[in-house]
N, CA, C and O atoms as CSV, one atom per row, in Angstrom:
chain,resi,resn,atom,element,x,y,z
A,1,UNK,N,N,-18.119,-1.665,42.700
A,1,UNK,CA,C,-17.164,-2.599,42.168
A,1,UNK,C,C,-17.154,-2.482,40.647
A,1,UNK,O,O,-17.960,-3.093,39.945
A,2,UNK,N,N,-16.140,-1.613,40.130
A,2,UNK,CA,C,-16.090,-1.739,38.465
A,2,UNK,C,C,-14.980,-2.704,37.952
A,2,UNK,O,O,-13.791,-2.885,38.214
A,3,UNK,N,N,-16.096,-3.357,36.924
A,3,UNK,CA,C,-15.528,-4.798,36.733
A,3,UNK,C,C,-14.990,-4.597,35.059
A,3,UNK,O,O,-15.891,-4.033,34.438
A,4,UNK,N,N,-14.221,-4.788,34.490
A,4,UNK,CA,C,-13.996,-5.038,32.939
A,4,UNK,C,C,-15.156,-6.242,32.258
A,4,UNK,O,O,-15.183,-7.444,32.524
A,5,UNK,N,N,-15.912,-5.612,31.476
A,5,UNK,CA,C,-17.056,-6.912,30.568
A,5,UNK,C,C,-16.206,-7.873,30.314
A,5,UNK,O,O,-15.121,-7.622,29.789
A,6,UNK,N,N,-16.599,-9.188,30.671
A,6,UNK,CA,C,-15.688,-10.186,30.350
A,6,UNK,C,C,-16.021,-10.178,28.757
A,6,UNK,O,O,-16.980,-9.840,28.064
A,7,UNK,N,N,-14.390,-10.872,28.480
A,7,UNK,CA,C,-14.859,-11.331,27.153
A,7,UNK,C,C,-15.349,-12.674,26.344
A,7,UNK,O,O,-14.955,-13.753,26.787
A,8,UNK,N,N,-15.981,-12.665,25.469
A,8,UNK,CA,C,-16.810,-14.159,25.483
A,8,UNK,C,C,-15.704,-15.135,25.526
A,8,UNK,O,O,-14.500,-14.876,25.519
A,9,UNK,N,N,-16.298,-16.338,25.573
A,9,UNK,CA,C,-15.152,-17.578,25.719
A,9,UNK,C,C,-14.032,-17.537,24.372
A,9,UNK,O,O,-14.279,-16.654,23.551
A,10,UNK,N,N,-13.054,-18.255,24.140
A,10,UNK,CA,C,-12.827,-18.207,22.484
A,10,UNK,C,C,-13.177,-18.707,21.607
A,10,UNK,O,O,-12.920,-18.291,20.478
A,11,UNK,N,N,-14.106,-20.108,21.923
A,11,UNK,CA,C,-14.706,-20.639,20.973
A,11,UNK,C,C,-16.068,-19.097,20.787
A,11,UNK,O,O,-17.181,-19.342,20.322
A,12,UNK,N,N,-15.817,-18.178,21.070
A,12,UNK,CA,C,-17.380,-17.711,20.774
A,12,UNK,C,C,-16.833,-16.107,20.117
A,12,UNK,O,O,-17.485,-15.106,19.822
A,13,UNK,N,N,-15.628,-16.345,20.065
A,13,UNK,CA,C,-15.628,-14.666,19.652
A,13,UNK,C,C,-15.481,-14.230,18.259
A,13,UNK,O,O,-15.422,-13.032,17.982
A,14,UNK,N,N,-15.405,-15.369,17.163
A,14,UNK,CA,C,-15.793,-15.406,16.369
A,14,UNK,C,C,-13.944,-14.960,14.866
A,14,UNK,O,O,-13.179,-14.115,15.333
A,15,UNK,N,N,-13.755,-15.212,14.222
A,15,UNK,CA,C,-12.420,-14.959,13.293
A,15,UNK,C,C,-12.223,-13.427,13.225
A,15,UNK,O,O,-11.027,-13.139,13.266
A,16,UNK,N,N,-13.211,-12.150,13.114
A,16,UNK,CA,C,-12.217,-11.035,13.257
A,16,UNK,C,C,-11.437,-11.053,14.509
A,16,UNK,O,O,-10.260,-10.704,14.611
A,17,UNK,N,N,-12.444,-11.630,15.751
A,17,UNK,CA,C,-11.222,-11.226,16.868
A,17,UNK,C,C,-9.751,-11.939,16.787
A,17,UNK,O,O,-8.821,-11.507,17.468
A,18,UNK,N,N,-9.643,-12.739,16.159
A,18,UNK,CA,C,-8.275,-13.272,16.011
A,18,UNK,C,C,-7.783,-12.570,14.636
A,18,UNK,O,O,-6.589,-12.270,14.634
A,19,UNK,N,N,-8.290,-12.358,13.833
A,19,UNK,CA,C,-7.484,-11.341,12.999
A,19,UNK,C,C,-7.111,-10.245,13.474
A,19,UNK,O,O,-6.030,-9.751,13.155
A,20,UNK,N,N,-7.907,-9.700,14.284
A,20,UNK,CA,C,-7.597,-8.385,14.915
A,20,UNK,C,C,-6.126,-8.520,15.962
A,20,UNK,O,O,-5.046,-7.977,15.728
A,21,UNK,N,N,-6.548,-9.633,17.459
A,21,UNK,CA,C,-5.255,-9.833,17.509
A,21,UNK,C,C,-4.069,-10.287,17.047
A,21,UNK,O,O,-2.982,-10.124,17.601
A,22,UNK,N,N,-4.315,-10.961,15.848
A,22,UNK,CA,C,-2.713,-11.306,14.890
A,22,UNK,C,C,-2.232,-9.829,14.557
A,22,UNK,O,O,-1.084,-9.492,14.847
A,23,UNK,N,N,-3.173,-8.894,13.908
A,23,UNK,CA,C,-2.902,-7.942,13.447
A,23,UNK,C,C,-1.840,-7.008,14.374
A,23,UNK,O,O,-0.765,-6.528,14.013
A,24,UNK,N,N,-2.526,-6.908,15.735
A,24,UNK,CA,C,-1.948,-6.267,16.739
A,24,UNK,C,C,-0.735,-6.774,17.326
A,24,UNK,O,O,0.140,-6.119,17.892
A,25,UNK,N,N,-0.787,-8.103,17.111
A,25,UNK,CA,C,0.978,-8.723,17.813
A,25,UNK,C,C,1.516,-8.134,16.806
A,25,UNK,O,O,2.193,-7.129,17.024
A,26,UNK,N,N,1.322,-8.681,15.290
A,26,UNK,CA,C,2.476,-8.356,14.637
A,26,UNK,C,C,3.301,-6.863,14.290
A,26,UNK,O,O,4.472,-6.544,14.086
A,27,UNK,N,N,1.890,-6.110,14.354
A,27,UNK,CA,C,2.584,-4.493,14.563
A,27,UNK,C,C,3.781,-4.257,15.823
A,27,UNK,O,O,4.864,-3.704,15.633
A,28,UNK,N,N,3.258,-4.867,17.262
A,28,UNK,CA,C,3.829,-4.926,18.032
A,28,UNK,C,C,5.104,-5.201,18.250
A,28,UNK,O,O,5.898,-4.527,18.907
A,29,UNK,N,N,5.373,-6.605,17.465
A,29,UNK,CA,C,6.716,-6.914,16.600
A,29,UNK,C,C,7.649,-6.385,16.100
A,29,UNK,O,O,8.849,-6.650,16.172
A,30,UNK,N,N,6.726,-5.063,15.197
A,30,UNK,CA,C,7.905,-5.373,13.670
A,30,UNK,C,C,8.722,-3.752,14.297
A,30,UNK,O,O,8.230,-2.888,15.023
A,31,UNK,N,N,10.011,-3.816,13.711
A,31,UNK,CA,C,10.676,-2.685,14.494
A,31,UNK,C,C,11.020,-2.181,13.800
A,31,UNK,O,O,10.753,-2.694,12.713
A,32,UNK,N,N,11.780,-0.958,13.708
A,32,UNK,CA,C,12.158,0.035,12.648
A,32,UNK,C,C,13.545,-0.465,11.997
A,32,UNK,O,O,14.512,-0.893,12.627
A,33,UNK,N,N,13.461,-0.353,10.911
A,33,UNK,CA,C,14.972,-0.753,10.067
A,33,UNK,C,C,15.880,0.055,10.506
A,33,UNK,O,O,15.543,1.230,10.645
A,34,UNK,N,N,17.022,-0.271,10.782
A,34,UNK,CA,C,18.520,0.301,11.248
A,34,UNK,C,C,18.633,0.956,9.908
A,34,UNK,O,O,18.440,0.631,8.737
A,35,UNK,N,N,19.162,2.375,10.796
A,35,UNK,CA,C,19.654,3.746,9.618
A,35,UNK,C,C,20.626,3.286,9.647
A,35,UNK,O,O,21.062,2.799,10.690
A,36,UNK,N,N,21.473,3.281,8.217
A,36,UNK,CA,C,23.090,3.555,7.889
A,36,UNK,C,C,23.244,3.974,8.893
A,36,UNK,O,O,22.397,4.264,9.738
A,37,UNK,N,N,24.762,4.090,8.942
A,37,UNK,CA,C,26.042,4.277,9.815
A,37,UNK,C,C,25.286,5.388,10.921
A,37,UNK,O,O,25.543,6.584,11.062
A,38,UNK,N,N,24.327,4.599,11.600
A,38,UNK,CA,C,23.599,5.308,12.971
A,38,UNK,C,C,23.461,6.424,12.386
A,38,UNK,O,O,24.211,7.172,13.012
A,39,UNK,N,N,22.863,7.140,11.397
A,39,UNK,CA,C,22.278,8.116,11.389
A,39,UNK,C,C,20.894,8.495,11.993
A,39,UNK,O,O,20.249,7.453,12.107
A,40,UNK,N,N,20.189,9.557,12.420
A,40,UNK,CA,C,19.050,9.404,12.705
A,40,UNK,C,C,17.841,8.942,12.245
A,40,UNK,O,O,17.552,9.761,11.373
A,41,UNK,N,N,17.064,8.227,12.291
A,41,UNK,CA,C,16.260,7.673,11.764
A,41,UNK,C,C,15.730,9.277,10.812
A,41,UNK,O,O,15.898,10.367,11.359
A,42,UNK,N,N,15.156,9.189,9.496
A,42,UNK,CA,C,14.271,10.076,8.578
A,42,UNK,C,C,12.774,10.267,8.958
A,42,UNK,O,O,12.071,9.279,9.174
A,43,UNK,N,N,12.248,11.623,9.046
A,43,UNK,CA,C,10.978,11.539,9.562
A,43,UNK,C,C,10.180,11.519,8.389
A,43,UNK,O,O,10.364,12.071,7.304
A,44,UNK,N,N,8.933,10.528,8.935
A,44,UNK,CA,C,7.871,10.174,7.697
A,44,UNK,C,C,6.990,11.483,7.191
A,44,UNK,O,O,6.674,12.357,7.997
A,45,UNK,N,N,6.605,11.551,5.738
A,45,UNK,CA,C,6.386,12.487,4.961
A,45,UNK,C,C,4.856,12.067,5.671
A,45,UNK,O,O,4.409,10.955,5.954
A,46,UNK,N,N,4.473,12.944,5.773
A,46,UNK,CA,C,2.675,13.345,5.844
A,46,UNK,C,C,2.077,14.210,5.029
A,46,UNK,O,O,2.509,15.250,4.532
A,47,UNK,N,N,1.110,13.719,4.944
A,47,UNK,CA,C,-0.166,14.723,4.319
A,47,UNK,C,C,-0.445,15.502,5.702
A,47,UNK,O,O,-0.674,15.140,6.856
A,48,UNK,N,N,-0.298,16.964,4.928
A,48,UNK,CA,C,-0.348,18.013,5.149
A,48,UNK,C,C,-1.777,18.807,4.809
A,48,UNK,O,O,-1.801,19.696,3.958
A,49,UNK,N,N,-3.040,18.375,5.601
A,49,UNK,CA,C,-4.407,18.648,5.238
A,49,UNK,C,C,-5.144,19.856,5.831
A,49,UNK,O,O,-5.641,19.751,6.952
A,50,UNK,N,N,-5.204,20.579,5.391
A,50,UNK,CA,C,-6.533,22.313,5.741
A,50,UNK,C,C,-7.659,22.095,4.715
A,50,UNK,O,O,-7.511,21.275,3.810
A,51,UNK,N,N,-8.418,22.585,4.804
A,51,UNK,CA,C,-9.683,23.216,4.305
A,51,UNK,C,C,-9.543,23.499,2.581
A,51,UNK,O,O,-10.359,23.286,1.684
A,52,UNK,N,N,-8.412,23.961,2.545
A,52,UNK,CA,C,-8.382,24.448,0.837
A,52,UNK,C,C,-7.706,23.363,0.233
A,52,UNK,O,O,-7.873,23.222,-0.978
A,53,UNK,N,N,-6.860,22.441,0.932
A,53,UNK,CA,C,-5.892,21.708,-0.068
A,53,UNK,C,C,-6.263,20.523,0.073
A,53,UNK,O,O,-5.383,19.712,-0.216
A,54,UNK,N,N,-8.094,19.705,0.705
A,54,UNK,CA,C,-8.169,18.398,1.226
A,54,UNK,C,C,-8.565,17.558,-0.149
A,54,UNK,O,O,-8.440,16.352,-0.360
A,55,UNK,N,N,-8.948,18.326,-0.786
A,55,UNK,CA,C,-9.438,17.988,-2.554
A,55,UNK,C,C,-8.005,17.197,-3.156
A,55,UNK,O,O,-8.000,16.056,-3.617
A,56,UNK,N,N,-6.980,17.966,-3.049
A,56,UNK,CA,C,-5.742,17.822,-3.792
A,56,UNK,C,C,-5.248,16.685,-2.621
A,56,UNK,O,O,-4.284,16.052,-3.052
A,57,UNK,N,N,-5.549,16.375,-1.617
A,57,UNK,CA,C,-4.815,15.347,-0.773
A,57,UNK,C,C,-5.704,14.257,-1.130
A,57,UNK,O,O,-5.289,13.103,-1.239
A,58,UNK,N,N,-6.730,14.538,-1.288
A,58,UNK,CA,C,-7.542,13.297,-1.136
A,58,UNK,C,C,-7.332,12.298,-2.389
A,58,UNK,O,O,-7.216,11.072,-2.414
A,59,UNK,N,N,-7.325,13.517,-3.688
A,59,UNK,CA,C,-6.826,12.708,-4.801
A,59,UNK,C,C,-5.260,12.130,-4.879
A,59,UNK,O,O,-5.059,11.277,-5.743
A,60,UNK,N,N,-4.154,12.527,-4.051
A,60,UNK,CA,C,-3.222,12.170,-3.971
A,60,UNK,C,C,-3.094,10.852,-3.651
A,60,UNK,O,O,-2.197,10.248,-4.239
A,61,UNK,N,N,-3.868,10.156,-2.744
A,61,UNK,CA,C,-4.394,9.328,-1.868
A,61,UNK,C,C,-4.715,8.221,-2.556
A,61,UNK,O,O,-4.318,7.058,-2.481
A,62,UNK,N,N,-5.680,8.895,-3.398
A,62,UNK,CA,C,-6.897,7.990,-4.488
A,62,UNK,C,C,-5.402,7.328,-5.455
A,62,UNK,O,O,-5.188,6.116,-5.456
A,63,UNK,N,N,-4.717,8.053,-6.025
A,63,UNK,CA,C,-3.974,8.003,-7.172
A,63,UNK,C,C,-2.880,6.830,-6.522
A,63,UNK,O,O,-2.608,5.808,-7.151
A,64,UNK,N,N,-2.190,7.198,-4.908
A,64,UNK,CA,C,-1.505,6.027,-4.182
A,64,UNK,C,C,-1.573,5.353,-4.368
A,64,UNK,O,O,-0.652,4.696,-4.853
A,65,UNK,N,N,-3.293,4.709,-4.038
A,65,UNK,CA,C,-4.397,3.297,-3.733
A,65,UNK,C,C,-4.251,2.944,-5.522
A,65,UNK,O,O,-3.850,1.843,-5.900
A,66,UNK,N,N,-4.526,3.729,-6.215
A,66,UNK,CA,C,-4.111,2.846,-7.357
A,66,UNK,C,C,-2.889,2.503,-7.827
A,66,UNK,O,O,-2.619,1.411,-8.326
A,67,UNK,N,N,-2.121,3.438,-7.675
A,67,UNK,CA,C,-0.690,2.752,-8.071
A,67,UNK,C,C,-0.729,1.609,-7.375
A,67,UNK,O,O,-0.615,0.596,-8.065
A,68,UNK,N,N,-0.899,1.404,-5.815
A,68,UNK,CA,C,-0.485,0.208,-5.244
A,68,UNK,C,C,-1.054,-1.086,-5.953
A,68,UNK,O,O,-0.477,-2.154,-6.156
A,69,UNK,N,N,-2.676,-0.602,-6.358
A,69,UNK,CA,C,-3.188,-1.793,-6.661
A,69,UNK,C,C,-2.739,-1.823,-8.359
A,69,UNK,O,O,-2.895,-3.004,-8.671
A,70,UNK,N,N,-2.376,-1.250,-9.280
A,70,UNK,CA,C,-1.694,-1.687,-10.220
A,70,UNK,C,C,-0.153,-2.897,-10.247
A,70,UNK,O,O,-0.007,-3.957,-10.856
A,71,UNK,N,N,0.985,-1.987,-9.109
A,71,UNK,CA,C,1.658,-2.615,-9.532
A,71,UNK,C,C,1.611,-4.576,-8.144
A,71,UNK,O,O,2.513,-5.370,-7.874
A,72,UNK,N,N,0.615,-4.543,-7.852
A,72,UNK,CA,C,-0.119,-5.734,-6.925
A,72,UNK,C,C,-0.460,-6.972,-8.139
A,72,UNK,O,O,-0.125,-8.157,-8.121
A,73,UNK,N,N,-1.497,-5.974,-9.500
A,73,UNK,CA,C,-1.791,-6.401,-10.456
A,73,UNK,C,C,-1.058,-7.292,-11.015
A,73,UNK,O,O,-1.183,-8.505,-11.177
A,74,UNK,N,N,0.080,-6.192,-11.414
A,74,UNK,CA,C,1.280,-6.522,-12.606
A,74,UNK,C,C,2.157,-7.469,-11.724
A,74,UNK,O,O,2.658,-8.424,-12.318
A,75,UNK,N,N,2.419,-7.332,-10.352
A,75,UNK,CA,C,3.051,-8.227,-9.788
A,75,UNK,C,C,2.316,-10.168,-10.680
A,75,UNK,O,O,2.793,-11.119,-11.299
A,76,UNK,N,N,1.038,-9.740,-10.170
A,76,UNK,CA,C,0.686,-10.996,-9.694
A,76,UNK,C,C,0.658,-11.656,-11.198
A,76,UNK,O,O,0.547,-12.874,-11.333
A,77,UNK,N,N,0.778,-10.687,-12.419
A,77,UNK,CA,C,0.167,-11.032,-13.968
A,77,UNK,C,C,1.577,-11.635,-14.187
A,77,UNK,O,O,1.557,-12.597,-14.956
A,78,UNK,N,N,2.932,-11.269,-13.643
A,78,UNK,CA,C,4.392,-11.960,-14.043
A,78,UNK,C,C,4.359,-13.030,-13.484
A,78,UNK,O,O,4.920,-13.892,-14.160
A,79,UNK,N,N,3.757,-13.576,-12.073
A,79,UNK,CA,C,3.891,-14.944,-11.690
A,79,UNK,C,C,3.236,-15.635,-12.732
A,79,UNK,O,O,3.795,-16.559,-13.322
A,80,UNK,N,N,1.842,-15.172,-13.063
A,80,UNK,CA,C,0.988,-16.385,-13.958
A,80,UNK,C,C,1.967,-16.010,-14.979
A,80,UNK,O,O,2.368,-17.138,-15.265
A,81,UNK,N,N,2.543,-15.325,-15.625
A,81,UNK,CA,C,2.900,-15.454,-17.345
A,81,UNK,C,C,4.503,-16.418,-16.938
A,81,UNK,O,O,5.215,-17.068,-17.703
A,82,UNK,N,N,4.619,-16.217,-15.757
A,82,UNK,CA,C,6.114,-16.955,-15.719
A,82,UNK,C,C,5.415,-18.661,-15.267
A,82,UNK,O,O,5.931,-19.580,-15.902
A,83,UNK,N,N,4.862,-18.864,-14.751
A,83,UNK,CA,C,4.033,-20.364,-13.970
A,83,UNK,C,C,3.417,-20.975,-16.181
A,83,UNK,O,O,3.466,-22.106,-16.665
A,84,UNK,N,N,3.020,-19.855,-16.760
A,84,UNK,CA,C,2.554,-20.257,-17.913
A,84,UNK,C,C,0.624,-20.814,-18.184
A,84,UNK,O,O,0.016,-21.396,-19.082
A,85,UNK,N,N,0.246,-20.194,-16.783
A,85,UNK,CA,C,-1.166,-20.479,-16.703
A,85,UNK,C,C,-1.788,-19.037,-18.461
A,85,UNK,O,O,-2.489,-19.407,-19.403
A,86,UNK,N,N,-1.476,-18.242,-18.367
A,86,UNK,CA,C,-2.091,-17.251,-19.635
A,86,UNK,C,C,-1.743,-17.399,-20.769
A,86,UNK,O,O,-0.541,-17.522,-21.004
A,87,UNK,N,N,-2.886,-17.435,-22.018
A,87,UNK,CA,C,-2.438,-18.077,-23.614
A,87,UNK,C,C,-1.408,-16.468,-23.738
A,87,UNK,O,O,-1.034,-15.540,-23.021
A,88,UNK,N,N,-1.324,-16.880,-24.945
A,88,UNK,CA,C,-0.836,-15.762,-25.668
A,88,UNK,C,C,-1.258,-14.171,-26.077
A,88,UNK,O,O,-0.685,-13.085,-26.155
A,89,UNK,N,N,-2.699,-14.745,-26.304
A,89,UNK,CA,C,-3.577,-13.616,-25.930
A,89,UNK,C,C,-3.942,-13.275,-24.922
A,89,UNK,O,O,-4.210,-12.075,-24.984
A,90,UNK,N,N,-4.112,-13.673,-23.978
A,90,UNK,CA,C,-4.123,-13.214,-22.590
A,90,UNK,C,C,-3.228,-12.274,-21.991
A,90,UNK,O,O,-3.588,-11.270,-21.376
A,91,UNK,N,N,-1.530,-12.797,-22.280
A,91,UNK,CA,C,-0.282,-12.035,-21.957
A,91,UNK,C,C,-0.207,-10.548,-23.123
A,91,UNK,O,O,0.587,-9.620,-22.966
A,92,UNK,N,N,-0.923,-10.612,-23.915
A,92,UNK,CA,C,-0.942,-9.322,-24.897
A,92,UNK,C,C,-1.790,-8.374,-24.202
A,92,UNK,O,O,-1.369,-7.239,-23.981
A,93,UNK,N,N,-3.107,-8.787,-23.789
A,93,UNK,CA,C,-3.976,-8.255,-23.322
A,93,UNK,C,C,-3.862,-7.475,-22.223
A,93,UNK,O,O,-3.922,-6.267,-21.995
A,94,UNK,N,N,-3.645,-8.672,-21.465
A,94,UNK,CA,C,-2.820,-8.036,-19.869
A,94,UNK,C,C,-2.047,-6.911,-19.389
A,94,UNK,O,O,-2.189,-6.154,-18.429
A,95,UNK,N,N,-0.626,-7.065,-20.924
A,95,UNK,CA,C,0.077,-6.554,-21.106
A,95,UNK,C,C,-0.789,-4.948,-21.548
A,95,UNK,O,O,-1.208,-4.105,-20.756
A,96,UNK,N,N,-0.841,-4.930,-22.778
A,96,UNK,CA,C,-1.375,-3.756,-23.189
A,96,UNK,C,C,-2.410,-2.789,-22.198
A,96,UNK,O,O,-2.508,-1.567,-22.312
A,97,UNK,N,N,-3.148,-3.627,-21.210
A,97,UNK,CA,C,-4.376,-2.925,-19.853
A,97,UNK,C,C,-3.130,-2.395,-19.110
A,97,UNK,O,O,-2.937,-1.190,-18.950
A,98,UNK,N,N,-2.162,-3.509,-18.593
A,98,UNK,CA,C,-1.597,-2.450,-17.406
A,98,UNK,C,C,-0.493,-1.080,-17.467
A,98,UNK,O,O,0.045,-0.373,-16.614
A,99,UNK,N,N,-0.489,-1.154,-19.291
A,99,UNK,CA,C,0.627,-0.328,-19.929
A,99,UNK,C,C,-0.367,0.744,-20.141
A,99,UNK,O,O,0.091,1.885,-20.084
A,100,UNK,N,N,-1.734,0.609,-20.394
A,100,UNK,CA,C,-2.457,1.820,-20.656
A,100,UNK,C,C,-2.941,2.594,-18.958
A,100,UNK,O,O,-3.226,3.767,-18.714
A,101,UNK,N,N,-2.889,1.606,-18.191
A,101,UNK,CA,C,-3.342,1.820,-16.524
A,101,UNK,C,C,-2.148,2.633,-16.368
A,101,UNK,O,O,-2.425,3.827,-16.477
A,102,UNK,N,N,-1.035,2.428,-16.172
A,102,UNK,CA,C,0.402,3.248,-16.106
A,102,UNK,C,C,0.522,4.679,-16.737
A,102,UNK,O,O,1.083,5.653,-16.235
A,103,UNK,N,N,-0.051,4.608,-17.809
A,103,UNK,CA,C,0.422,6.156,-18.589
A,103,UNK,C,C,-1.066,6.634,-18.317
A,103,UNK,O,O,-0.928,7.857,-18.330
A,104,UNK,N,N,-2.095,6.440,-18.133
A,104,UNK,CA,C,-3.364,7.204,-17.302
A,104,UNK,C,C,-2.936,7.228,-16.145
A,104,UNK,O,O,-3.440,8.344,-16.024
A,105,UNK,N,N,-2.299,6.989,-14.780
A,105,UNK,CA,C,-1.918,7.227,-13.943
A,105,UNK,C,C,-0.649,8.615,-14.086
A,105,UNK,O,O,-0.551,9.659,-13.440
A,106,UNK,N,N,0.039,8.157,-15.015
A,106,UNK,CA,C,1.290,9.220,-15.311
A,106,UNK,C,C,0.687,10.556,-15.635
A,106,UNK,O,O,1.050,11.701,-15.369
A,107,UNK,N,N,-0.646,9.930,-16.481
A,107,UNK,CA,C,-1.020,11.384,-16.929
A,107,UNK,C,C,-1.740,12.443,-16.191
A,107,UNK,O,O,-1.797,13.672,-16.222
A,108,UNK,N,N,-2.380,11.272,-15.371
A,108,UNK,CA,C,-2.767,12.291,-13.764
A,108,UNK,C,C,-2.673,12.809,-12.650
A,108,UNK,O,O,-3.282,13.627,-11.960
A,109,UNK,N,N,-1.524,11.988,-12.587
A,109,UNK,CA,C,-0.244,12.714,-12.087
A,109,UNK,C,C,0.202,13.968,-12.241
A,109,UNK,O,O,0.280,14.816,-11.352
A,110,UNK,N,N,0.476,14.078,-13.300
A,110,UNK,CA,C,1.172,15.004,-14.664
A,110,UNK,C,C,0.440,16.080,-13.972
A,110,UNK,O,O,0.857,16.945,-13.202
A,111,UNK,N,N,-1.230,15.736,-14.600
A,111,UNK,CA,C,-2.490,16.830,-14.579
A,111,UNK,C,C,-1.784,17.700,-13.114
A,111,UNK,O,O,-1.286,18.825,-13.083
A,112,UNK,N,N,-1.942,16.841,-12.144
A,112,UNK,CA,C,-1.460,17.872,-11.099
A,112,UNK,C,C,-0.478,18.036,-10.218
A,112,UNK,O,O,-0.455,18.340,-9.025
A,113,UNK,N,N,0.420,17.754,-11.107
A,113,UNK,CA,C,1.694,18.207,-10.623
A,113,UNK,C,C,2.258,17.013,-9.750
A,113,UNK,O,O,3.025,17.324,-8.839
A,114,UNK,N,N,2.089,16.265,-9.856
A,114,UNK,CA,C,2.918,14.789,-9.156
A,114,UNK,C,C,3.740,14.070,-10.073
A,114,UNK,O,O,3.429,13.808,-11.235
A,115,UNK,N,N,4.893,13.736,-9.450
A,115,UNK,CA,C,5.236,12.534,-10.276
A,115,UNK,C,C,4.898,11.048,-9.526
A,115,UNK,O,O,4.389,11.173,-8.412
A,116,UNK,N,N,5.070,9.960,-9.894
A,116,UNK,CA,C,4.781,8.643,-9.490
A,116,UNK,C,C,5.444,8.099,-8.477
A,116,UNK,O,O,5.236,7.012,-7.937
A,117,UNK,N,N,6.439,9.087,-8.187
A,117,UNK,CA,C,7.396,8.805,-7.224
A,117,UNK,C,C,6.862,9.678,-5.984
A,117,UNK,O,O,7.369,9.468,-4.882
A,118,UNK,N,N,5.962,10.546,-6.108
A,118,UNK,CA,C,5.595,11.307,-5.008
A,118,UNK,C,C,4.407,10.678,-4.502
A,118,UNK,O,O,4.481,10.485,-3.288
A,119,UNK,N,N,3.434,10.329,-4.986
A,119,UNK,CA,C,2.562,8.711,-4.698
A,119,UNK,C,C,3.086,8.015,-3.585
A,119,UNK,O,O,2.457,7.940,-2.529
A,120,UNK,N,N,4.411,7.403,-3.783
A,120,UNK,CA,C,4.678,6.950,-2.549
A,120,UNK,C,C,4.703,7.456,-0.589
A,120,UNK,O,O,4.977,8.622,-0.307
A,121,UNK,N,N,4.458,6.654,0.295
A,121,UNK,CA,C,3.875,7.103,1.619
A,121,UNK,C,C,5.203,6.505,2.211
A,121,UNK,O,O,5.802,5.769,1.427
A,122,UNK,N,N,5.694,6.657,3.268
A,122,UNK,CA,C,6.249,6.800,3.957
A,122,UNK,C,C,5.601,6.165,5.313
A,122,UNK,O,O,4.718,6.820,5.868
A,123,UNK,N,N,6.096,4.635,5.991
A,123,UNK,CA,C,5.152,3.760,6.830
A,123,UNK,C,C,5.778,3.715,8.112
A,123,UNK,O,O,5.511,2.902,8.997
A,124,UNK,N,N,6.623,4.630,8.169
A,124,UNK,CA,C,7.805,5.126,9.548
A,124,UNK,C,C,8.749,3.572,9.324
A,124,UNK,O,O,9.516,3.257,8.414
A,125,UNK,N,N,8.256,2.706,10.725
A,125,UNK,CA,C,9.286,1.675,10.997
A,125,UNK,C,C,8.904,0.269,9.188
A,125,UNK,O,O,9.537,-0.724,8.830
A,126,UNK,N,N,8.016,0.742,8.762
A,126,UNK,CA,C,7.129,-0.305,8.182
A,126,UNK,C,C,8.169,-0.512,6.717
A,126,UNK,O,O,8.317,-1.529,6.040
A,127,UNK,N,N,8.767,0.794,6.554
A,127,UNK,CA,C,9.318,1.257,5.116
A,127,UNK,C,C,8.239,1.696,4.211
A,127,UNK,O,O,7.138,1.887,4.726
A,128,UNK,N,N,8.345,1.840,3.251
A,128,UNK,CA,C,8.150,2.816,2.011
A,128,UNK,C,C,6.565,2.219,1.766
A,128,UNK,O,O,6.629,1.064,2.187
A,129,UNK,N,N,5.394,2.429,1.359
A,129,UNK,CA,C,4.615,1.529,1.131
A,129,UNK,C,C,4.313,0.939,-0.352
A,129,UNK,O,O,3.526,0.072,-0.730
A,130,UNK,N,N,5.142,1.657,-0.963
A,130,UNK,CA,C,5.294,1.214,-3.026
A,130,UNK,C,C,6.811,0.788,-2.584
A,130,UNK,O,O,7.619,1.410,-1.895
A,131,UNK,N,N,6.946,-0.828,-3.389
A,131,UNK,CA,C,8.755,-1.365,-3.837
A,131,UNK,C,C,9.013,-0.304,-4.728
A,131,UNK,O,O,8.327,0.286,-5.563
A,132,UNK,N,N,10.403,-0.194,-4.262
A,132,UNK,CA,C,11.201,0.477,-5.120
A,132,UNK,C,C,11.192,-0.397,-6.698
A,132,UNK,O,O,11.423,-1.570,-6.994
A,133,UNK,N,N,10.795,0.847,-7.513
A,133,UNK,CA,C,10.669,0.369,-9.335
A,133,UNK,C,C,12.182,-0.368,-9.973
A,133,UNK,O,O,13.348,-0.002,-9.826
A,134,UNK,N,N,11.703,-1.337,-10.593
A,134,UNK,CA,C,12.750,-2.335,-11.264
A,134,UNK,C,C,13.197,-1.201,-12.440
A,134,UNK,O,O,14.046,-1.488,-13.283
């Protein structure tokens, strides 16, 4: 008689398992954005990984994860400077870190042949995973 391990009660399974299943409905959910005038949906760009080029993917990757978390940053630094929680020096400061974070990103980019626009991933039904730049 093969039985499935029950699973503990719900008071006992503790907050990842409910993060985990929120996580999983909502993927389940979310559906692919309608192409213009029924065209075929666009297939998502992948990393393209072998043996010689996993160095150059991996930093591609690395460089993504920071753009994302820069412009997350700068997102979140315009709510406080617009709400008015940061002095004056603060908004200079801020300002001047994420303007120097930007052109060290550009420049390493640059270094190998990316632009900032190639950073961006491709999430199939999810859309783009960087907003399109103001």
């Amino acid at each position: 008689m093969n039985r499935e391990p029950a699973l503990p009660p719900p008071h006992r399974r503790g907050p990842l398992h409910d993060v985990g299943a929120d996580l999983s409905e909502a993927f389940r959910l979310v559906q692919a954005p309608p192409t213009p005038n029924g065209q075929a949906p666009r297939p998502a760009r992948r990393l393209h990984t072998d043996a010689e080029t996993v160095g150059e993917d991996l930093l591609k990757l690395v460089l993504t994860l920071v753009e994302l978390l820069r412009q997350l940053i700068e997102r979140q630094a315009l709510r406080r400077v617009d709400a008015g929680d940061l002095t004056d020096d603060q908004e200079e400061e801020l300002g001047a870190t994420l303007l120097a974070l930007h052109d060290t990103l550009a420049d390493l980019c640059a270094e190998h042949g990316y632009t900032l626009e190639d950073l961006n991933l491709d999430l199939g039904p999810l859309g783009p995973l960087l907003p399109p730049r103001d």
